[in-house]
Wavefront OBJ file of the C-alpha trace (Angstrom):
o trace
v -38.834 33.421 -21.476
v -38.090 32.606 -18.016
v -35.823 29.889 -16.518
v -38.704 27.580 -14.915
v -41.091 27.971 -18.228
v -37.862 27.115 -20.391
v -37.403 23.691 -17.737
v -41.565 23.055 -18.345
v -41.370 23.161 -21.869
v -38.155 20.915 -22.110
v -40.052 18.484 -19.841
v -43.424 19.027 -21.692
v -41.219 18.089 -25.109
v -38.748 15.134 -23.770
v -41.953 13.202 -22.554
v -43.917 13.419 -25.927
v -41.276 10.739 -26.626
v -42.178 9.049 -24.001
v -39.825 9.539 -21.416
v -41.013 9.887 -17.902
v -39.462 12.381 -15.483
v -38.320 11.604 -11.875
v -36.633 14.637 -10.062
v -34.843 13.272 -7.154
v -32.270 13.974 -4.661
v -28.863 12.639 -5.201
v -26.404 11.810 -2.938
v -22.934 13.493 -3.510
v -20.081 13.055 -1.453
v -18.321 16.801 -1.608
v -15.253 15.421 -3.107
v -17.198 13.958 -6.138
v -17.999 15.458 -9.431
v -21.625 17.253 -8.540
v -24.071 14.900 -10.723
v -27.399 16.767 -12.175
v -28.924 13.792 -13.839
v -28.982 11.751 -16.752
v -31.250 9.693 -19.219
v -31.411 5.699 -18.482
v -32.633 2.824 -20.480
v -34.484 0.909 -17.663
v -36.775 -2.044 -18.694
v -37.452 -0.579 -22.307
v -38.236 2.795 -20.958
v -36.407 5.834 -20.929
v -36.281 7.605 -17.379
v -34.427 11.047 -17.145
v -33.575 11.889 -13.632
v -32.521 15.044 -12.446
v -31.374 16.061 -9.145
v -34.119 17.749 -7.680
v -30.729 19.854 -5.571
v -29.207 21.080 -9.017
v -28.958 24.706 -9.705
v -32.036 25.749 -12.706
v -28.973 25.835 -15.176
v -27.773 22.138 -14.771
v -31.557 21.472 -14.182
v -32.324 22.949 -18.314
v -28.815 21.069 -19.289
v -29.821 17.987 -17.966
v -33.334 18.159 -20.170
v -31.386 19.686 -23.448
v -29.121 16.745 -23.425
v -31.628 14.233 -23.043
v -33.601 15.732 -25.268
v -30.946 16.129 -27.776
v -30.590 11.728 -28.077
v -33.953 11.919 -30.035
v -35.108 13.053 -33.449
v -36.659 16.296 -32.349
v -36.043 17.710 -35.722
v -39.622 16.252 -36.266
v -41.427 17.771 -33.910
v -42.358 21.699 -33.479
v -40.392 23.449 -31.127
v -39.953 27.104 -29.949
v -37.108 28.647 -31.918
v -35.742 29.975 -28.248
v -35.454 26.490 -27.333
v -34.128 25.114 -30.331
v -31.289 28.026 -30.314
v -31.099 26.482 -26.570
v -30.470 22.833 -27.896
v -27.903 24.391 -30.642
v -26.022 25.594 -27.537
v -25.669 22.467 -25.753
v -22.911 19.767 -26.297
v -23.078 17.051 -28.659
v -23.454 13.248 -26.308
v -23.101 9.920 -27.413
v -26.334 9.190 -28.518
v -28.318 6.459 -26.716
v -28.584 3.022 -28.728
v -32.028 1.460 -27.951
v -32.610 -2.312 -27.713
v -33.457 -3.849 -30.868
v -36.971 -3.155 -31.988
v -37.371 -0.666 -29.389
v -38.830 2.916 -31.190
v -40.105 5.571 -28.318
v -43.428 6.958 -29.261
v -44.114 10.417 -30.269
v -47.139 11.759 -28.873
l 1 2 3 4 5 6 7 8 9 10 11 12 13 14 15 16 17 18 19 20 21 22 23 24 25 26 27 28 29 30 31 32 33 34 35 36 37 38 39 40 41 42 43 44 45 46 47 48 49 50 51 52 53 54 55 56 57 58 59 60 61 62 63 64 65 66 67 68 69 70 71 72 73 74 75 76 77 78 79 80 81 82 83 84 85 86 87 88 89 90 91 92 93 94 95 96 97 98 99 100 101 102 103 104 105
């Protein structure tokens, strides 16, 4: 499987929990720590941006550790991207506002 149909599927499987996806250029001085995105909690939603300037690696990072906040143990997934997710670094997990549950689609 190829890099950019591994990034569509990660994106395909992060918004069936409702998530939405804004790629976006981020502004980096060159003395700062390069920045390739990260999941928010804005208004009761979850928005994952990535910088639309990261390389595809950091790009398919960004997605597996978003994704990996969620319960996708519940949902069916590729075995090549679920070895992928094994791969990636354990985050603190995200702790949503009382009540709040994201869909699954």
């Amino acid at each position: 499987m190829d890099e950019s149909t591994i990034i569509n599927q990660l994106e395909e499987l992060i918004e069936r929990f409702g998530v939405k996806i804004r790629h976006e250029a981020i502004m980096q001085d060159e003395d700062s720590i390069k920045v390739a995105g990260g999941l928010c909690l804005l208004k009761g939603e979850y928005i994952l941006i990535i910088n639309s300037k990261a390389t595809i690696r950091d790009k398919i990072n960004t997605l597996g550790m978003a994704l990996k906040q969620f319960d996708h143990d519940k949902i069916y997934m590729r075995p090549i991207l679920r070895e992928l997710l094994d791969r990636i670094p354990e985050q603190r997990r995200v702790v949503p506002t009382e009540g709040f549950e994201p869909p699954i689609r």
